[in-house]
C-alpha positions in Angstrom: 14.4 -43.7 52.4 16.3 -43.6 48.9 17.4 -40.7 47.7 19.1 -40.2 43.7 23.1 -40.5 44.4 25.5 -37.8 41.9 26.4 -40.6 39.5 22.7 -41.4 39.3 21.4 -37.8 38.6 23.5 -36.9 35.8 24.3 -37.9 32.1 27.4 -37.6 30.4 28.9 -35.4 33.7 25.6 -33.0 33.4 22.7 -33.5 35.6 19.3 -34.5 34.4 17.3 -31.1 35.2 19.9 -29.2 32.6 17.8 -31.3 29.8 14.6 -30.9 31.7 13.0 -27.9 30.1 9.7 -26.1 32.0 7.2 -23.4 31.2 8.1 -21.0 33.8 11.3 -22.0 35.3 11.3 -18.4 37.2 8.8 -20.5 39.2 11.1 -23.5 40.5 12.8 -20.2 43.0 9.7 -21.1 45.3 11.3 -24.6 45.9 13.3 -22.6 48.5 10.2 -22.7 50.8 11.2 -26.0 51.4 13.7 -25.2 53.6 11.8 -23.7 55.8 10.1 -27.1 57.6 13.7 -28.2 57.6 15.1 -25.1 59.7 11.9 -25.1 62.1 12.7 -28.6 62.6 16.6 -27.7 63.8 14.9 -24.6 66.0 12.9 -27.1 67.8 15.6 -29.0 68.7 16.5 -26.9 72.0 18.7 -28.4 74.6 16.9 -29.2 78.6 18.1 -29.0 81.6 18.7 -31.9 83.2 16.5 -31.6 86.9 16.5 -34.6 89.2 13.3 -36.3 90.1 12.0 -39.3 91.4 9.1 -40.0 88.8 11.3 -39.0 85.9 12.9 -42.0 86.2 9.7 -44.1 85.6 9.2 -41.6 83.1 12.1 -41.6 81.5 12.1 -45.5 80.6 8.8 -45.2 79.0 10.0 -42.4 76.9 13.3 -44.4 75.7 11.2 -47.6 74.7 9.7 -45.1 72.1 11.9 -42.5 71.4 13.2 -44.7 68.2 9.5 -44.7 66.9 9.3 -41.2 67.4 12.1 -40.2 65.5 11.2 -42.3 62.9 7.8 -40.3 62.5 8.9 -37.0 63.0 11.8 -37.8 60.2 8.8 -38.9 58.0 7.0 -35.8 58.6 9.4 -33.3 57.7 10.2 -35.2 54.8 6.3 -34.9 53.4 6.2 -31.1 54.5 9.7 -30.4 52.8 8.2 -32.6 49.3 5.1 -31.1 49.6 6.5 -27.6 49.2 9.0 -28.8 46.3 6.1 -30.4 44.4 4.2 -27.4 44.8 7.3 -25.3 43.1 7.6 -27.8 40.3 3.9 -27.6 39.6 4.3 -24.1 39.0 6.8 -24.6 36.6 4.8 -26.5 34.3 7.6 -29.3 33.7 7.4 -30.5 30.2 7.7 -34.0 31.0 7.3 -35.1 27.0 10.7 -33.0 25.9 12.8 -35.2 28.8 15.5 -37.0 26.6 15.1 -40.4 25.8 17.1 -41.7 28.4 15.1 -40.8 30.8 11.5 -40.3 29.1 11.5 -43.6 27.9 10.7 -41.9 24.1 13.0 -42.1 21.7 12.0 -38.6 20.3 13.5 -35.4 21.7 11.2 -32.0 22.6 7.6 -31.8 21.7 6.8 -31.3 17.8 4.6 -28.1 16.4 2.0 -30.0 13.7 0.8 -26.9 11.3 -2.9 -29.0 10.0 -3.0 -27.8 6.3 -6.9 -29.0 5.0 -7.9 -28.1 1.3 -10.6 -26.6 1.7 -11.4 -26.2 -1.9 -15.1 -27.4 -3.5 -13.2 -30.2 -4.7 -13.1 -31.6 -1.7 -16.6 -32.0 -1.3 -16.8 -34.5 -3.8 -18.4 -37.5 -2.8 -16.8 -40.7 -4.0 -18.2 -42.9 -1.3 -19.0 -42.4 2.2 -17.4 -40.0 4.0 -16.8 -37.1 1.9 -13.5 -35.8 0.9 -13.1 -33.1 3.2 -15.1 -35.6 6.0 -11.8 -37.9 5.4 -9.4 -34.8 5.7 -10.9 -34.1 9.3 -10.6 -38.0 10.4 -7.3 -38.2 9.4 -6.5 -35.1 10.8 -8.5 -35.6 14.0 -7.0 -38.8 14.3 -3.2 -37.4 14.1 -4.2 -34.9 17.2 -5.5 -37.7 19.3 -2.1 -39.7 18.9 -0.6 -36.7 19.3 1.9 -36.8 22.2 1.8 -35.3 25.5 3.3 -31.2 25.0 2.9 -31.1 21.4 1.4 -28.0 19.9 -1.0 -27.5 17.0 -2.1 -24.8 14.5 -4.3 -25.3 11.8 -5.1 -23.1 8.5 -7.7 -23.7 5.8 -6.5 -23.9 2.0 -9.0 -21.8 0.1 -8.6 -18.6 -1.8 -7.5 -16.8 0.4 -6.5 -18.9 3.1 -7.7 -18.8 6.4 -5.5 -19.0 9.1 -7.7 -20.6 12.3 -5.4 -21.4 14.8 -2.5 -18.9 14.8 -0.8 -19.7 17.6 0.1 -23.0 18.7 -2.6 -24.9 20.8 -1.5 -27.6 23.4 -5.2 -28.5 24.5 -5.9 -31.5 21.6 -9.8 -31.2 22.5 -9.8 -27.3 21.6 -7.9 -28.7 18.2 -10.5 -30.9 17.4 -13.3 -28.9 18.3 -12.1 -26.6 15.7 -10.7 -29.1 12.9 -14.9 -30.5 13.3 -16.0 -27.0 12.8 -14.2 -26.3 9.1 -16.5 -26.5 6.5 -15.9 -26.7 2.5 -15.3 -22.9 0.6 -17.2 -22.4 -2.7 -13.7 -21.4 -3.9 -10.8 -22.8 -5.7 -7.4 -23.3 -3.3 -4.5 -20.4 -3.6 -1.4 -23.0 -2.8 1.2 -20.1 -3.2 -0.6 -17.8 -0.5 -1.2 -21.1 1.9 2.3 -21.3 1.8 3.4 -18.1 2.9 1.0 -18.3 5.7 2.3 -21.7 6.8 5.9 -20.3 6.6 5.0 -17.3 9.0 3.5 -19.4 11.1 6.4 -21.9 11.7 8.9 -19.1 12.2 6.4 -17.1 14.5 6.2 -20.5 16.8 9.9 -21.4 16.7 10.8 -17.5 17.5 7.8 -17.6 20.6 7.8 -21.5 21.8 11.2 -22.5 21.9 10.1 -25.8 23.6 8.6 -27.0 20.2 12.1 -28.1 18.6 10.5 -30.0 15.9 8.0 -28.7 13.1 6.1 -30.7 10.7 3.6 -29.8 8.4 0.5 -31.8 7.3 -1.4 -31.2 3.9 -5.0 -32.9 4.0 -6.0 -32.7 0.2 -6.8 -34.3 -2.7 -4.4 -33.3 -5.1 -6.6 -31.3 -7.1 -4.9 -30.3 -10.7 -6.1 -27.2 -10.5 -4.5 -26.6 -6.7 -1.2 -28.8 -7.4 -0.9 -27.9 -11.2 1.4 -24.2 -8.7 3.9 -26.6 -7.6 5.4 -26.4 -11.6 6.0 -22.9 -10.8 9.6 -21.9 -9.9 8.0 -19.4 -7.1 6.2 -21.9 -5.3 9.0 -24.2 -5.6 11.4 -22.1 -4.0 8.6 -21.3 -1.4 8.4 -25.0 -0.5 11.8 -25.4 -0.5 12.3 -22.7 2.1 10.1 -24.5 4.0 11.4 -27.5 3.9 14.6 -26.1 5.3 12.3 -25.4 8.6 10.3 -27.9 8.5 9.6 -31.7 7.7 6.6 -32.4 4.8 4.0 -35.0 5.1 0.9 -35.2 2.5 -2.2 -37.3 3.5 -3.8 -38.1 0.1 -8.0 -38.1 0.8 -9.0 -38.0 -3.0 -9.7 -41.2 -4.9 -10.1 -41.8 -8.9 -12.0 -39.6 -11.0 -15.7 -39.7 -11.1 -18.3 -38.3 -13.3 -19.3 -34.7 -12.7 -21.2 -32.7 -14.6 -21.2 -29.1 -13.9 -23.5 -25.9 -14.5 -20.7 -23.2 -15.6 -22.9 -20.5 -17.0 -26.5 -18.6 -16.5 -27.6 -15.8 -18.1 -30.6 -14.0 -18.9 -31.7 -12.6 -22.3 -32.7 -9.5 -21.0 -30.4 -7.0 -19.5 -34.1 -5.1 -18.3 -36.4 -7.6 -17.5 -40.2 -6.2 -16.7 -43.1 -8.3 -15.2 -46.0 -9.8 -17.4 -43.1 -10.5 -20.6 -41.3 -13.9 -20.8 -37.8 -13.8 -20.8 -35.3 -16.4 -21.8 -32.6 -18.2 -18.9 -29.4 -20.2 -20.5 -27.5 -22.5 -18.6 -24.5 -23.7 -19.9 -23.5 -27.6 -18.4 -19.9 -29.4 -18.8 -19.0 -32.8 -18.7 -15.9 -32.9 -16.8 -16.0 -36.9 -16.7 -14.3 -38.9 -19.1 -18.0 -40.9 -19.8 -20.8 -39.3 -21.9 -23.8 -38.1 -19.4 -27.4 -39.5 -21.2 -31.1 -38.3 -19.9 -29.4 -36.0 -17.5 -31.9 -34.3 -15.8 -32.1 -30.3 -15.5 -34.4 -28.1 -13.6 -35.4 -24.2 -13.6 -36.2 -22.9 -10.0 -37.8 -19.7 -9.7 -37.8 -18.3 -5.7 -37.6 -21.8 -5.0 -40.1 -23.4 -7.2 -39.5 -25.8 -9.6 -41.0 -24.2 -12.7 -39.4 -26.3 -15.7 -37.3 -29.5 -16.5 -35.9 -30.4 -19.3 -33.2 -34.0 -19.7 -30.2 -33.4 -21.9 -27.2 -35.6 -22.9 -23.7 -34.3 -22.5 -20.6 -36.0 -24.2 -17.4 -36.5 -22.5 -15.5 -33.5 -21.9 -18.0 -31.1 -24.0 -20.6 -28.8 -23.2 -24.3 -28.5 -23.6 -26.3 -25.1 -23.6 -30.1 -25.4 -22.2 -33.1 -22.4 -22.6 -35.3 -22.1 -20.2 -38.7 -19.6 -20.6 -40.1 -17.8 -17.9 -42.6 -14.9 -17.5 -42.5 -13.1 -13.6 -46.0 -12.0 -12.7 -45.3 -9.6 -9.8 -42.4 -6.6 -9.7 -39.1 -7.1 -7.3 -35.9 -9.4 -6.7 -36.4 -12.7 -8.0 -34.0 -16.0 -7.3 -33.8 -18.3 -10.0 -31.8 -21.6 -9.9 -30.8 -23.7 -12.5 -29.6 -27.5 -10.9 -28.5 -30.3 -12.7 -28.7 -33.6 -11.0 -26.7 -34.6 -8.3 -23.5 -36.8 -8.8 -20.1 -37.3 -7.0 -19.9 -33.8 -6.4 -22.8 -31.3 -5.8 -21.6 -28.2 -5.0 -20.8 -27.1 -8.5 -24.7 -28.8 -10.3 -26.2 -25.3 -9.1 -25.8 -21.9 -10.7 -27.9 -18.6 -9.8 -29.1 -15.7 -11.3 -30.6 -12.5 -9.0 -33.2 -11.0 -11.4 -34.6 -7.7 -10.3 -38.0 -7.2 -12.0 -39.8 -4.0 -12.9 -43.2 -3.0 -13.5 -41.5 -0.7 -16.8 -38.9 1.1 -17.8 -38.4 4.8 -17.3 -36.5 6.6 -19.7 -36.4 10.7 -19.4 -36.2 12.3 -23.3 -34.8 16.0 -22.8 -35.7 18.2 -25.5 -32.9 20.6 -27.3 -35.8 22.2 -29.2 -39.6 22.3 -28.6 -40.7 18.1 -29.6 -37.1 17.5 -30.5 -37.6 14.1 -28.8 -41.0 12.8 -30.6 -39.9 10.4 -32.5 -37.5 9.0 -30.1 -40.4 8.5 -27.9 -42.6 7.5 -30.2 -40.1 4.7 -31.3 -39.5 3.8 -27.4 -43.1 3.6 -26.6 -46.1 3.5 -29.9 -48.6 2.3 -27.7 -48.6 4.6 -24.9 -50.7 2.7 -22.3 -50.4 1.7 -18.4 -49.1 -1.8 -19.7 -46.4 -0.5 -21.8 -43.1 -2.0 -21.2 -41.4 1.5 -21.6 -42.5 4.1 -20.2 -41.1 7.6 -21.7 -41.4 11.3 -20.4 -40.1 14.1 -22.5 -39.4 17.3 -20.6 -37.6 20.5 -21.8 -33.2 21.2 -21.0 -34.6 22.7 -17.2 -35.4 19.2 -16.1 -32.0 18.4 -15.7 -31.7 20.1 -12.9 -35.4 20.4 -11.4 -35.8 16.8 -11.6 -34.5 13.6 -10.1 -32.9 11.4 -12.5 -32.1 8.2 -10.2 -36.2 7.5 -10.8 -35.0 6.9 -14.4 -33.3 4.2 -15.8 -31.6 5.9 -19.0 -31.5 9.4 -20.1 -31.7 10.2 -23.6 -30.1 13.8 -24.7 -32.3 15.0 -28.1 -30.5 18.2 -29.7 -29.7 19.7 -26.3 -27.7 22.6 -27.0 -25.1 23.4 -24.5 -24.2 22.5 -20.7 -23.3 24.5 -17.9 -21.3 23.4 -15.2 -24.1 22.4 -12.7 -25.7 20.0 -15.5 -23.0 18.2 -16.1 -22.2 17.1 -12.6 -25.8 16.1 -12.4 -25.2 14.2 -15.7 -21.9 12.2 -14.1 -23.3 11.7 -11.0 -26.1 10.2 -12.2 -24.1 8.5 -14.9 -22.1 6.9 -11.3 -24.8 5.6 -10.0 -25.7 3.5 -12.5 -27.7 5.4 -15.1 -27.9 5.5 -18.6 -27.4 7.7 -21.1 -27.9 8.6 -25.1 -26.9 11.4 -26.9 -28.6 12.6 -29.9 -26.8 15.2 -31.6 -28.5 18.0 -34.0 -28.4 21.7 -35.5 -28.7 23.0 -32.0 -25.6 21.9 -30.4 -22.9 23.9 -30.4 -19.3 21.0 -29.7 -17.4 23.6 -27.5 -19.6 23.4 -24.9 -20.1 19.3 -25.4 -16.4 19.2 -25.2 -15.0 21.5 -22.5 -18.3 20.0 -20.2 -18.6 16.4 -20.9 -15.2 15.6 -22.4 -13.5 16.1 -19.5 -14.7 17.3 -15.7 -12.6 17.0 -12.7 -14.1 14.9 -10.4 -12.2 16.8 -7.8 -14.6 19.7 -8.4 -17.5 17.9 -8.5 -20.1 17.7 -5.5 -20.2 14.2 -4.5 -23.9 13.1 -3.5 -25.0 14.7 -0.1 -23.6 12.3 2.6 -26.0 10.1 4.6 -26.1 8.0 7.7 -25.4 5.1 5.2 -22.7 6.2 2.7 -19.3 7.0 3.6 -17.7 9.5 1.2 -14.1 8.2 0.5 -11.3 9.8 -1.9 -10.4 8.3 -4.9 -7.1 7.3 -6.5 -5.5 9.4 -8.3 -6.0 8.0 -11.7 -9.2 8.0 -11.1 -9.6 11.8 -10.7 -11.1 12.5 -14.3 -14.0 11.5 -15.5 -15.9 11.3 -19.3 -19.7 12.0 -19.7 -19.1 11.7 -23.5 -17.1 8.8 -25.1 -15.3 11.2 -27.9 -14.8 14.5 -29.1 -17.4 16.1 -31.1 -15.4 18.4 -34.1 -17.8 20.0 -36.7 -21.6 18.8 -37.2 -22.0 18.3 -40.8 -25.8 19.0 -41.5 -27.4 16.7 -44.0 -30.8 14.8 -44.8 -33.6 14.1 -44.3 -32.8 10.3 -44.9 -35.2 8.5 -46.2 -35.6 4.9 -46.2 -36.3 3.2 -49.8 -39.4 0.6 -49.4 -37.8 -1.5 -52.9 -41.7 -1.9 -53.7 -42.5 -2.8 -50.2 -41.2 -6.1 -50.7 -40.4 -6.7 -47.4 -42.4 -7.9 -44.5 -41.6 -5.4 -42.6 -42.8 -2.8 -44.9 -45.5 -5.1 -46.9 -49.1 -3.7 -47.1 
């Protein structure tokens, strides 16, 4: 049997299990057990008496023709129980056989190493110029870097987006549960916030070097392209110092996945023409497309998708580094939340050729006149709606001051005030609640209204005394800042109405076509 002489067992006068770190060393206390085959071996050892007998003697010379065979086993015995029980102990302790030092490891690197995985996750990455994609690469490399990885090293892992996301927070020793979740990252539809990926790397190193001791070497691994618009932070003195601060902690490694420019053109901008769009009337869509690629872009093809549909294609040419503007027409034919899409065709990278537009669609437009005076809002509605029929686009009821209060004005898109001649208190937190839900509303001024009451009601209300809408199982009533305590109905002041007309328009001949016979 060998055993590990003193000279053997130590290193520069200290033995080897003072550099031989473990998990729970509390644990390594139930190696005494092994003592205890030892001491029922000695117990067992109990001295005979000695008692004369004719067939011990036959007996006897058997027994000595064995008794060195014997030994032999029972020496071998105790030795397993006793190693059995220290194995156990050790097993407990979780020895971290990849942080012995190199003389006895056989590695020439010291501890086990915390890897913080850093993967842009910006749509940049998602650019395409070959097979895999950009991010695709990022999570090879990456996967690949775990799977070398040696034997007690840890891992965390945080997406670069805006914000970041921080997916493993605390260091991971279990490579397949690393790659498990470094396969199920997926691209943002965001740009990359470098400054706020920074501070969350930096709390995460001190957070594993405070809790995992055993990790005596950190090194942090950025998987990106080097996107301008991501990098362009490092010429900031902030981030600088952030990154030398982390430096100081930590050793940098960058693992470039992007490859030369390619073409991309981009859809930037959709709007609609109509801020009120109504069923059964067309409506004009305009998409803006860039060339971000140094190449121009000819018989580029563009499409207009409606819930989905392909309803209009047009092909436009783009110079380099310019912009194109494209109008679409389109008339809904049913009421509700339409989708529309404008795509451009695909190139390098994909994720930006699509832009979106959510197009709520009515059946009309309800606008509530209130009159000051008796018909004070005729003309008003007349000029709203001259053809008043169930196809109109607006759709106007005129009601008297009461209405403000009798009726519900969320039904009704804008309000329009004619000559109404003073407010109470009630009517103008109907006005501003309505007015924060989203409603409109016009003010017509005239010889009925009387500016002290505009003022001191409309000018300016504390919203502290003003009811909030009647809490339901779906709203949560929460208090506002403090700036925010004071609210306008009216935009101005009103001083004194100067009275005046009626203004006429001159026809010059009727000239015009607007006015022609």
């Amino acid at each position: 049997m060998a055993w590990l002489t003193s000279s053997e067992a130590t290193f520069n006068g200290m033995p080897v299990f003072a550099f031989w770190p473990f998990a729970h060393a509390a644990m390594l206390l139930w190696g005494l057990g092994a003592a205890i085959p030892i001491l029922i071996h000695l117990w067992s050892r109990r001295k005979y008496r000695e008692v004369t007998w004719a067939a011990m003697e036959f007996l006897l010379a058997a027994l000595k023709k064995n008794s060195r065979r014997m030994r032999i086993e029972q020496l071998i015995l105790l030795a397993v129980r006793t190693l059995v029980l220290v194995m156990l102990a050790l097993a407990m302790a979780d020895p971290l056989l990849s942080d012995l030092p190199a003389f006895v490891s056989g590695s020439g690197r010291g501890g086990s190493t915390h890897f913080v995985l850093v993967i842009d996750g910006s749509f940049s990455m998602a650019a395409k110029d070959g097979e895999p994609s950009r991010f695709e690469l990022s999570r090879q490399l990456a996967t690949q870097l775990v799977r070398e990885s040696s034997q007690g090293d840890g891992f965390t892992l945080v997406l670069m987006a805006e914000p970041p996301r921080v997916v493993i927070a605390e260091p991971a020793f279990d490579p397949n549960d690393v790659i498990e979740e470094i396969e199920s990252l997926a691209v943002r539809h965001t740009a990359a916030d470098l400054s706020s990926t920074l501070v969350a790397v930096d709390r995460l190193v001190r957070e594993a070097t405070e809790q995992q001791p055993r990790l005596t070497q950190t090194t942090v691994c950025f998987f990106t392209d080097l996107g301008h618009n991501t990098w362009e932070a490092v010429l900031s003195p902030d981030v600088q110092e952030q990154l030398g601060r982390l430096a100081e902690r930590a050793s940098l490694a960058m693992f470039d996945a992007g490859k030369p420019a390619a073409g991309n053109v981009a859809v930037t901008q959709l709007v609609s023409s109509e801020s009120l769009v109504t069923f059964g009337r067309p409506v004009q869509f305009t998409a803006e497309l860039r060339n971000f690629g140094e190449a121009a872009v000819s018989k580029s093809e563009v499409q207009l998708f409606v819930d989905g549909q392909p309803v209009e294609k047009q092909t436009v040419t783009i110079p380099a580094g310019e912009a194109t503007s494209v109008v679409f027409s389109h008339r809904f034919d049913t009421s509700g939340e339409h989708e529309v899409e404008v795509r451009s065709a695909d190139d390098a990278l994909n994720v930006d050729n699509h832009r979106w537009l959510s197009v709520p669609v009515r059946e009309s437009i309800r606008v509530l006149c209130i009159d000051g005076k008796p018909d004070a809002s005729r003309y008003v509605a007349l000029a709203l709606e001259p053809r008043r029929n169930e196809q109109a686009r607006v759709r106007v009821d005129q009601r008297p001051e009461t209405a403000l209060l009798e009726t519900d004005l969320m039904q009704y898109d804008c309000v329009v005030l004619c000559n109404v001649g003073r407010f109470g208190r009630d009517e103008a937190r109907t006005l501003l609640r309505y007015l924060k839900n989203g409603g409109g509303l016009i003010t017509f001024l005239g010889d009925n209204v009387q500016p002290a009451s505009y003022n001191e009601q409309l000018l300016r209300m504390d919203m502290a005394t003003s009811p909030a809408a009647k809490p339901t199982d779906a709203t949560i009533n929460l208090p506002e800042p403090a700036e925010q305590q004071v609210a306008r109905v009216l935009p101005a002041r009103i001083e004194t109405l100067q009275s005046g007309g009626p203004f006429l328009f001159d026809p010059l001949e009727y000239r015009h076509p607007i006015v022609e016979p």
